[in-house]
C-alpha positions as CSV (number, residue, x, y, z in Angstrom):
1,X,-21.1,13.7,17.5
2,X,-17.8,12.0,18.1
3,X,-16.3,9.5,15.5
4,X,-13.6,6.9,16.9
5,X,-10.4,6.8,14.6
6,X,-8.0,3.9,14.8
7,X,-4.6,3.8,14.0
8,X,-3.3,0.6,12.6
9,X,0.7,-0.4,12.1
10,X,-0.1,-2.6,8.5
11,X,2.0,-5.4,7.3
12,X,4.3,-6.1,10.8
13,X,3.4,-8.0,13.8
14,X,5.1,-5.7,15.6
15,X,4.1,-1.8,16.5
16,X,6.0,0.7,15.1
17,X,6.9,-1.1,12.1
18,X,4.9,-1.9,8.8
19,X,3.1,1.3,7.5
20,X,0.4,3.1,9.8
21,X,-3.0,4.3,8.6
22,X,-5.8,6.2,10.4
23,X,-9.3,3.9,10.0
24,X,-12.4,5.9,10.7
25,X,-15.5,4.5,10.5
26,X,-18.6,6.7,9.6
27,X,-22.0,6.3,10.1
28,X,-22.5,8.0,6.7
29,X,-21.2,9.3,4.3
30,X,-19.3,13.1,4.4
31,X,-17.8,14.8,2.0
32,X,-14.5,14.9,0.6
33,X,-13.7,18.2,1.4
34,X,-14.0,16.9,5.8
35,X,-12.0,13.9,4.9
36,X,-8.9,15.6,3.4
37,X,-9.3,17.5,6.1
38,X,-9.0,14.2,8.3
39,X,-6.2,13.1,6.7
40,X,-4.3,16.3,6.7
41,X,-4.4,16.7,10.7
42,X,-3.6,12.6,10.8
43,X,-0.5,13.4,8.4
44,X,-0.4,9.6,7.9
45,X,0.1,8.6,4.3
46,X,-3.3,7.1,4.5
47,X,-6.3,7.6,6.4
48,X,-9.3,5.2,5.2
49,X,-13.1,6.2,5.6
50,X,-15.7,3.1,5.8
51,X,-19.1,3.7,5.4
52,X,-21.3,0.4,6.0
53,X,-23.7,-0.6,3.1
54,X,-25.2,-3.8,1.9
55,X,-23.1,-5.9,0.8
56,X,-20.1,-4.8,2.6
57,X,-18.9,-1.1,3.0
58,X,-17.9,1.6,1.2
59,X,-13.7,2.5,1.3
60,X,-12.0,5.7,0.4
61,X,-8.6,6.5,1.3
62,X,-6.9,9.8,1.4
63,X,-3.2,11.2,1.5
64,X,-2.7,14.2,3.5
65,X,-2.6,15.7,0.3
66,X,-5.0,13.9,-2.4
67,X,-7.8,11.1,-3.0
68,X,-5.9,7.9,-4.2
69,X,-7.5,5.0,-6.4
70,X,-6.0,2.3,-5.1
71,X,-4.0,1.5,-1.5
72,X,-3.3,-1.8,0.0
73,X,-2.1,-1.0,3.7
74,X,-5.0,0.8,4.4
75,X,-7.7,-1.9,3.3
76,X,-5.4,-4.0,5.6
77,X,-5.6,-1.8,8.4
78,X,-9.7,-1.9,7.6
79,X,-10.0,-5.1,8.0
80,X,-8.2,-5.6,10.8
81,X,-10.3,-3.0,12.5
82,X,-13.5,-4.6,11.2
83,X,-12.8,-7.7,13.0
84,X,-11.1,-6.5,16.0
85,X,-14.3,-4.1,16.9
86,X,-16.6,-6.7,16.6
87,X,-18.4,-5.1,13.2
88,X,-17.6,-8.1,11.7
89,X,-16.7,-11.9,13.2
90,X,-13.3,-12.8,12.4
91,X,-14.6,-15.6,10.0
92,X,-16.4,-13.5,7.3
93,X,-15.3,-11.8,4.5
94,X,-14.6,-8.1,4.3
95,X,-15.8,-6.9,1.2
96,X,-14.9,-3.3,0.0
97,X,-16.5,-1.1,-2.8
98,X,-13.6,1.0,-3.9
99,X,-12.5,3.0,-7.2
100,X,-10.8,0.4,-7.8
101,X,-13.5,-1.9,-8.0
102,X,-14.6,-4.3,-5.5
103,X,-11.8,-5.6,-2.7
104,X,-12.2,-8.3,0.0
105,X,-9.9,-9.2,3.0
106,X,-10.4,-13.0,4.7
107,X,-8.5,-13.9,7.6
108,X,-6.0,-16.9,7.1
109,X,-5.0,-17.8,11.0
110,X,-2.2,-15.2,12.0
111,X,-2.1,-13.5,8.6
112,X,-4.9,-11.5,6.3
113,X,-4.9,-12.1,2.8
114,X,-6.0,-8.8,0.4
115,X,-8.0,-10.0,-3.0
116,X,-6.7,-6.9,-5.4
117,X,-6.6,-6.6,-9.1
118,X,-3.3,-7.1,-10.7
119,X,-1.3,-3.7,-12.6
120,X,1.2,-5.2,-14.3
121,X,3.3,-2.6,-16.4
122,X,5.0,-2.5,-19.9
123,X,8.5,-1.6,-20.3
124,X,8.6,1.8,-21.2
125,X,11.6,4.7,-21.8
126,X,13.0,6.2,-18.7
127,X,11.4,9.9,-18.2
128,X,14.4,12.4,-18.4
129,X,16.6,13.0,-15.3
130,X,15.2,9.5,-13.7
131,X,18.5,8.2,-13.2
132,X,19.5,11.2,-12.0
133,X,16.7,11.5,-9.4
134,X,17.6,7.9,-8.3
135,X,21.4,8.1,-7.9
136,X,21.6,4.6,-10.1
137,X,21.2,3.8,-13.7
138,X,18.1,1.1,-13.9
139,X,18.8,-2.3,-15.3
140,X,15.1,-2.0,-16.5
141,X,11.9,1.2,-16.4
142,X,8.6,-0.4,-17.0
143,X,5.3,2.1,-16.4
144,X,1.4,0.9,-15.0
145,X,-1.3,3.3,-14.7
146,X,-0.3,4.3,-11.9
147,X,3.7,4.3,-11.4
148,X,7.2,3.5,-12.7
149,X,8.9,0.5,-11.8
150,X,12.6,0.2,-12.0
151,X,14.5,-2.0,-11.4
152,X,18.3,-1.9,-10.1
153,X,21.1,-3.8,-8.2
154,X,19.8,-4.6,-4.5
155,X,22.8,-2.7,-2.5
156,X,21.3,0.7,-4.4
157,X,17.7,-0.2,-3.5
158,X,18.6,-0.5,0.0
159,X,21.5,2.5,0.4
160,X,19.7,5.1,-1.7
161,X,18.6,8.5,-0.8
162,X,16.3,10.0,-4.0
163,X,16.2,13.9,-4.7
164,X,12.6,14.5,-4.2
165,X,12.6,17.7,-5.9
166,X,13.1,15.8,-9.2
167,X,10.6,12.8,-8.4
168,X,8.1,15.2,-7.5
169,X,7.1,16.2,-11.0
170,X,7.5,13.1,-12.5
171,X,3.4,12.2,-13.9
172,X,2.7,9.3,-12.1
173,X,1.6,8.5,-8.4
174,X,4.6,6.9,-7.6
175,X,8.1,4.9,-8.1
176,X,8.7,1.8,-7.1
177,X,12.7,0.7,-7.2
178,X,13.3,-3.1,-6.7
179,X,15.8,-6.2,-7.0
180,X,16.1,-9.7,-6.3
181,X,16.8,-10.4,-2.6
182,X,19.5,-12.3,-1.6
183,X,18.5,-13.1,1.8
184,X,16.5,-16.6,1.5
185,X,13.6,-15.6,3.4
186,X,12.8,-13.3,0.4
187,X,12.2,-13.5,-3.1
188,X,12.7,-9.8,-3.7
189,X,13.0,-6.3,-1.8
190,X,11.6,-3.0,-3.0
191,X,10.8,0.7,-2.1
192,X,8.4,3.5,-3.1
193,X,8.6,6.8,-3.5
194,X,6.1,9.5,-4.0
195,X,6.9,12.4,-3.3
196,X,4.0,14.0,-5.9
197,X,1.2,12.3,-4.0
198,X,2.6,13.9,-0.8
199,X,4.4,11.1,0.2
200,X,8.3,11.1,0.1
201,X,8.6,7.7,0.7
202,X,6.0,5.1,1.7
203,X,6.9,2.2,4.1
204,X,5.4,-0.3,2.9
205,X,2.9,-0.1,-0.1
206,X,1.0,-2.8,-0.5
207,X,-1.0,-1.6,-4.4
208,X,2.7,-1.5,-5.6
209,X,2.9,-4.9,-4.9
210,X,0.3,-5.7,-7.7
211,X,2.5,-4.7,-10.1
212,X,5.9,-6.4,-8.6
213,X,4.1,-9.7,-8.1
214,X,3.6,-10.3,-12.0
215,X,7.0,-8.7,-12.7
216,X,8.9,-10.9,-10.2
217,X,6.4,-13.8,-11.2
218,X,7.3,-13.9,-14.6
219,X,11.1,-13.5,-13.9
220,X,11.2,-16.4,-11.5
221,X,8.2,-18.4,-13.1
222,X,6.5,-18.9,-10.1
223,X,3.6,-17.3,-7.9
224,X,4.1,-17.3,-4.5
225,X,6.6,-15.2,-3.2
226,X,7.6,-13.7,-0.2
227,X,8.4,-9.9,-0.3
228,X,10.0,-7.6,1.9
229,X,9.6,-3.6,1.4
230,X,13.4,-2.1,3.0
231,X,12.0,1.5,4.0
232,X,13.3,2.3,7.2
233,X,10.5,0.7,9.0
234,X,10.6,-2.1,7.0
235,X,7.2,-4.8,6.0
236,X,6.3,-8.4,5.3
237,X,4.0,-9.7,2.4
238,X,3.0,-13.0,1.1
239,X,2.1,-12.2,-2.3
240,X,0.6,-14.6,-5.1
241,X,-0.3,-13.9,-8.6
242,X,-3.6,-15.4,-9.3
243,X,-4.9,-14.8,-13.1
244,X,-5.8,-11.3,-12.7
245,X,-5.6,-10.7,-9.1
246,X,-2.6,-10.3,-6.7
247,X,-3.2,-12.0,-3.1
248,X,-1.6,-9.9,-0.7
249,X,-0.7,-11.2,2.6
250,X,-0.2,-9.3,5.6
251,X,-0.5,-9.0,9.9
252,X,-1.8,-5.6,11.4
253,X,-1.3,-4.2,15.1
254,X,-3.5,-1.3,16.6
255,X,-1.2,1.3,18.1
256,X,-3.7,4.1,18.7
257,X,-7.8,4.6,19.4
258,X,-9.0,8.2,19.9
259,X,-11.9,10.2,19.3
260,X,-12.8,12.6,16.4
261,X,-14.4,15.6,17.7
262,X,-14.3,18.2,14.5
């Protein structure tokens, strides 16, 4: 039986930009072992199985080289390809069961808002040769459960190119480097690296954003912001910090539809 896979350009309005991630839809569930399998031959940094369920669906998302807990472009790109199919109107409410607990998506006009859980970090000591890896010496290294964040002068955020050999056995998922922005449309820029998840660099990463949002929140004592990830192919987010939960905002375009056969 063929499967239809979307592919998805997350967090841009415009295709070939934002972050692209493979959406396949199953009719139930297969096992892990298939959809690494999927993900490897997509060589996306995210491919996102649904399977439907009461309540709302079931979402895992894969690397091309491991499971991850937790990915925000994806659930975007899941969404989007909820509504536009028809599997659900454009009025209701995605829901997601994750390993990350439950995640929605609602439509606000143009733009989709994400409903995850905040991952705010602690400062924490810089893991040897960090600063080497980077090419800059970080104004501050703070640590979440899932990555460092660091953050530096913008012109090095923007201009760098990490050793990846070095990042790569660093024991996190990821590291996100990040300033203040100093163009006015932006409250701040980042990037994110993760080159141990099989991902050199991700362009545009929407669960790292749950930990800048109450960084950048607490630095500028506000909670809406607007944030711009400066990887080559560059993304857009509305983000607010909400308690607990981050808001992420986003737009989605489909670039690809073709059919599974394997």
């Amino acid at each position: 039986m063929s499967l239809t896979i979307t592919q998805v350009d997350a967090f841009t309005n415009e295709p070939f930009g934002g972050n692209p991630a493979a959406v396949c839809i199953l009719p139930e569930a297969r096992e892990a072992a298939w959809m690494q399998s999927v993900a490897m031959e997509m060589n996306l940094s995210e491919t996102a199985f649904l399977v439907k369920r009461e309540g709302g669906y079931d979402l895992r998302w894969f690397t091309p080289s491991v499971e991850v807990a937790l990915c925000g472009h994806a659930t975007l790109a899941s969404a989007h390809v909820l509504w536009e199919s028809g599997a659900l109107d454009t009025d209701q409410k995605a829901r997601f069961h994750t390993k990350s607990g439950v995640l929605t998506a609602e439509r606000r006009g143009m733009w989709m808002e994400l409903n995850f859980p905040a991952t705010p970090g602690e400062p924490a000591e810089a893991p040897p040769r960090l600063a080497e890896a980077l090419g800059a010496h970080p104004k501050y290294v703070g640590r979440n459960k899932f990555d460092y964040l660091v953050e530096l002068e913008e012109d090095q955020v923007r201009t760098m190119t990490p050793n990846f050999t070095l990042l790569r056995v660093l024991p996190v998922r990821g590291i996100i480097v990040t300033s203040p922005s100093s163009d006015p449309q932006y409250d701040f820029i980042s990037r994110f690296f993760a080159p141990g998840s099989g991902i050199d660099e991700d362009p545009v990463t929407g669960s790292a954003h749950c930990a800048l949002t109450p960084f950048w929140a607490k630095r500028f004592g506000k909670t809406d912001m607007m944030a711009n990830q400066v990887s080559q192919r560059g993304g857009i987010l509305k983000v607010t910090l909400a308690g607990d939960r981050v808001l992420l905002g986003g737009q989605a375009v489909t670039t690809l539809r073709g059919e599974l056969l394997a």
